[in-house]
Every structure is written in structure tokens, then in C-alpha cells.
N, C-alpha and C positions, 0 to 999 in steps of 0.2 A: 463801431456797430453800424451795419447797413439801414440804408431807408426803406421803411414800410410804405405800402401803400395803403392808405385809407380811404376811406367811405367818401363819395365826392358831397361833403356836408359840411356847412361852415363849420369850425369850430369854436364852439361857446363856452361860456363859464358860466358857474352861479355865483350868487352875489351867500354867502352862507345867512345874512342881517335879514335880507328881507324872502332869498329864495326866488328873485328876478334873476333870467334865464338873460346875457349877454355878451355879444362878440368879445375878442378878448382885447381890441380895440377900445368899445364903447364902456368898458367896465371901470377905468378910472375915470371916467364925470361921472358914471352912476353913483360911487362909492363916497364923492365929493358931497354928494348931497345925501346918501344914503347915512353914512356916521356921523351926520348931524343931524338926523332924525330919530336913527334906531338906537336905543343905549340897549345894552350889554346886559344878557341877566346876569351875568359874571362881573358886575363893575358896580365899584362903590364911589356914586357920585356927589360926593362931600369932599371927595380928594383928589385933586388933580396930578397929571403926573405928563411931561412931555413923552412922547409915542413917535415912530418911526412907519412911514408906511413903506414898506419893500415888499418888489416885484421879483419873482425868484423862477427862473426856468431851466429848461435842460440847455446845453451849448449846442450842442448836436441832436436833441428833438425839442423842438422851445413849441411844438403842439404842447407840453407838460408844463403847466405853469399855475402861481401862485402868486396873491396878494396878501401880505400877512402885516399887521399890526404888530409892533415889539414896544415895551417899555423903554425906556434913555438905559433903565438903570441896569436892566436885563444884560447880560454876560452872552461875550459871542461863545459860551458853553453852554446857555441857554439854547441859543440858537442854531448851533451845530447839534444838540442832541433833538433840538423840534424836527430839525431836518430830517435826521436818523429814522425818529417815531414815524413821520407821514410818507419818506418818500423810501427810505433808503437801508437800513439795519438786515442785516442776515447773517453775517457771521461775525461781527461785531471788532471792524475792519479800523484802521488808522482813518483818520480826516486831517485835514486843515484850509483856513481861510488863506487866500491871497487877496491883501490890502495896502494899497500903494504899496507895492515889491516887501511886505513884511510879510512873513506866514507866520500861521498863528497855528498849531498843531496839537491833535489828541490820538492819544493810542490806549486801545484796548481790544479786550480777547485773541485773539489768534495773532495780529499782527503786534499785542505790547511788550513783545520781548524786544522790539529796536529802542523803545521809548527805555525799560527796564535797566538797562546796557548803557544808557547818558547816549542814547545814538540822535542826533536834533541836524541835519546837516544845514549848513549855513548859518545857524544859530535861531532858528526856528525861539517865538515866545508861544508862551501856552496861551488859552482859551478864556483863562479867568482874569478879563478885561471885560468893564462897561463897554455895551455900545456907545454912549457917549462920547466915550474918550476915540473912539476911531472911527466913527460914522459922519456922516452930514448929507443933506441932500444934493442931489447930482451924483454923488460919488457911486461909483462900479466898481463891483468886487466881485470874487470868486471861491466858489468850494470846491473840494475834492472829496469823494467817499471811495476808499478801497484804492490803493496806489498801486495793484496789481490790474484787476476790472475794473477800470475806475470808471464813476458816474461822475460828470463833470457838468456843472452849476453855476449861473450868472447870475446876479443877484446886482440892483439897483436900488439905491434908495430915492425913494420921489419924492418924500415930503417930509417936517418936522411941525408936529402940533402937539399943543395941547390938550389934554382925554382925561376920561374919568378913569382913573385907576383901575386897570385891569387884575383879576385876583392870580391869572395866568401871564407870566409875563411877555407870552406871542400867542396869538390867535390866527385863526384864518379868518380874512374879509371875502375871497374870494377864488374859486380854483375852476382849472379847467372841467366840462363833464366829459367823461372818458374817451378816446379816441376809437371809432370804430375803425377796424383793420379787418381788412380783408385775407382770407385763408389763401393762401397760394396756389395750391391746386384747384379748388371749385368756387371761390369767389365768395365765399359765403361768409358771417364776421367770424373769425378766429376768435378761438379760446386759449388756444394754447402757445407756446412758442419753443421752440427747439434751441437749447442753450450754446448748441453749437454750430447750427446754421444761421443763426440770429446774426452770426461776423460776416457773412457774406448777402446780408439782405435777404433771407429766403427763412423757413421754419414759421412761416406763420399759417395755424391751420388751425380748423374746425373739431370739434370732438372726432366726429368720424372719420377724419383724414388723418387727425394724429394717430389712430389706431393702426393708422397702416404706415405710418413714417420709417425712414428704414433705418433711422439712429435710434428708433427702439423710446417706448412710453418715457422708459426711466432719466433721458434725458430732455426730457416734456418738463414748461415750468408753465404757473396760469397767467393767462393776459390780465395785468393790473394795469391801475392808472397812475403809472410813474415812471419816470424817465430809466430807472433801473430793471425796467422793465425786459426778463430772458437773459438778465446778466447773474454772477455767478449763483447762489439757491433763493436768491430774491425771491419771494411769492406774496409779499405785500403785508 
């Protein structure tokens, strides 16, 4: 997928704890001190539980990015479907992790008839694995969503602590605020994106310019805040 241009404006994140507005740089020392100020109305803190902080972005737009909080005990099936829910789900496509050269893989809807069929190439393990048992900090890994249009995901773990038991087993601490993009023809922030000029860096346009685009409304999808952003009926 080609590069957009946007809006010449830093790009910032929110902090979701406290709702402090910062670079995507300065966000983990905010957050360092921020989760040990702000508890969780979702947490019950009588019970401790160790926690994973991971940084998660696009490979090819890392303007789209994420700090999320996971439990030890939480399942990278937990965390492939968090992914699905905030960035990624539309037609309810194959995934999987790449972690130190293991793929860890899930299928359903349109694409689980290779899974249905015992098709796993390389011998592919499934999803229902603790983070625990495959995570530690430092470690880099990777997602895939849709092995046709695929959205491609780097995902980092920074830290290992101990938390008060989250009732959700990933949260978000932090996400980008949305990237403004510029309409191609008049310069103004795009709404829309053309599902099929999007490959060649172009289709990014304003209500009124989509009206006149010459691939016609029907291949119009809306500007969201996600890396899957103009790919196959994504709309967020």
C-alpha cells in the first residue's frame, strides 16, 4: 500500500489513564509513571497478576500505533482477536503470529475452509498458548491479518510487571490520535479512500472530491484510525 501524505503536525497519542495528549516518543516515561498512579476501574486490586506492556504498530504505517497492557495468562487468541476488534476484522479473514520463526495461526469465516481441510503449511500451532509461555521483554514479533490484503503488524514487548488484576485480559494504555491526511486533489483532510487507488498512493480525498472520483462512490471506504485503513471492506 502506498504512502499518504499528511497533515505536517507531530503525531501524538493519548494516554487512555489519564487523557494526557503525547508524542509517540515521550509516551512510554509518561506511562511509567502514569500505571502507577492511575488504577483501573476495571481492576481488582486485592489480586495481583504479572502484565505485559506491548507496543504494537503498522510495518508499513507505524504513524498507527498502540500501547496495550496484556495479562501473563491471557492467550495469544486473546490477543489476536483484541487486534481483530480495534484495528482489523471485516470479513473475518485467516491470522497468525510470527514468534522466533514459529507461526501460531487462526482461521475463520471466508478464509476457514484451508484450516477445515487440516491445511497448517509448515506446521503452523494454533493460538491457544499463554503469553507467558512465549513472550518476555525485548522480544519482537509479528501479526498478519488477511493473507490475501494483508495488514502487517510489529508488535514489541517492553516490560514485565506486576498489576492489579485486570477483569479484561488486554487493555489499551495508549493509541495514536488519528492521522490527518490530506485529499489529493485540493489538499483539504480526506474522508474517504479509494479501495483501489490506495495501491498506488493516490485515492485519498475529501467528501466532495470523492463525489467526483472516477472509480465511482461504490469503491469509497471511510478514513479510520487504523493501519487497515482503504484495504479490502475495512470501515472500522
Amino acid at each position: 500500500m502506498g504512502k499518504h501524505k499528511i497533515n505536517e503536525e507531530p503525531l501524538n497519542g493519548k494516554c487512555s489513564l489519564c487523557g494526557g495528549i503525547y508524542s509517540k516518543a515521550a509516551m512510554r516515561k509518561h506511562l511509567e509513571l502514569c500505571t502507577r498512579t492511575k488504577k483501573s476501574l476495571g481492576s481488582d486490586s486485592t489480586l495481583k497478576r504479572n502484565t505485559f506492556h506491548i507496543v504494537v504498530e503498522g510495518v508499513h504505517h507505524p504513524e498507527y500505533w498502540m500501547r496495550l497492557e496484556a495479562n501473563a495468562d491471557a492467550t495469544l487468541e486473546d490477543l489476536d482477536s483484541f487486534l481483530r476488534d480495534t484495528w482489523l476484522e471485516c470479513c473475518g479473514h485467516m491470522s497468525a503470529f510470527t514468534i522466533q520463526k514459529t507461526r501460531y495461526i487462526a482461521g475463520s469465516g471466508i478464509d476457514s475452509m484451508w484450516v477445515d481441510i487440516g491445511f497448517k503449511p509448515g506446521g503452523e500451532k494454533d493460538m491457544n498458548i499463554a503469553l507467558s509461555k512465549v513472550l518476555a521483554p525485548k522480544l519482537k514479533f509479528y501479526h498478519e491479518y488477511d493473507f490475501g490484503t494483508t495488514t502487517d503488524l510489529v508488535l514489541k514487548v517492553v516490560s514485565e510487571h506486576e498489576r492489579a488484576l485486570e477483569r479484561k485480559p488486554i487493555r489499551i494504555l495508549a493509541r495514536n490520535e488519528p492521522p490527518q491526511i490530506l485529499c489529493n486533489v485540493c489538499g483539504k483532510i480526506a474522508t474517504q479512500v479509494c479501495a483501489q487507488c490506495i495501491y498506488e498512493g493516490k485515492g485519498w480525498l475529501c467528501d466532495k472530491c470523492g463525489r467526483k472520483h472516477e472509480c465511482g462512490e461504490d469503491m469509497l471506504l471511510p478514513v479510520v484510525n487504523s493501519p487497515r485503513v482503504g484495504m479490502c471492506g475495512y470501515t472500522g
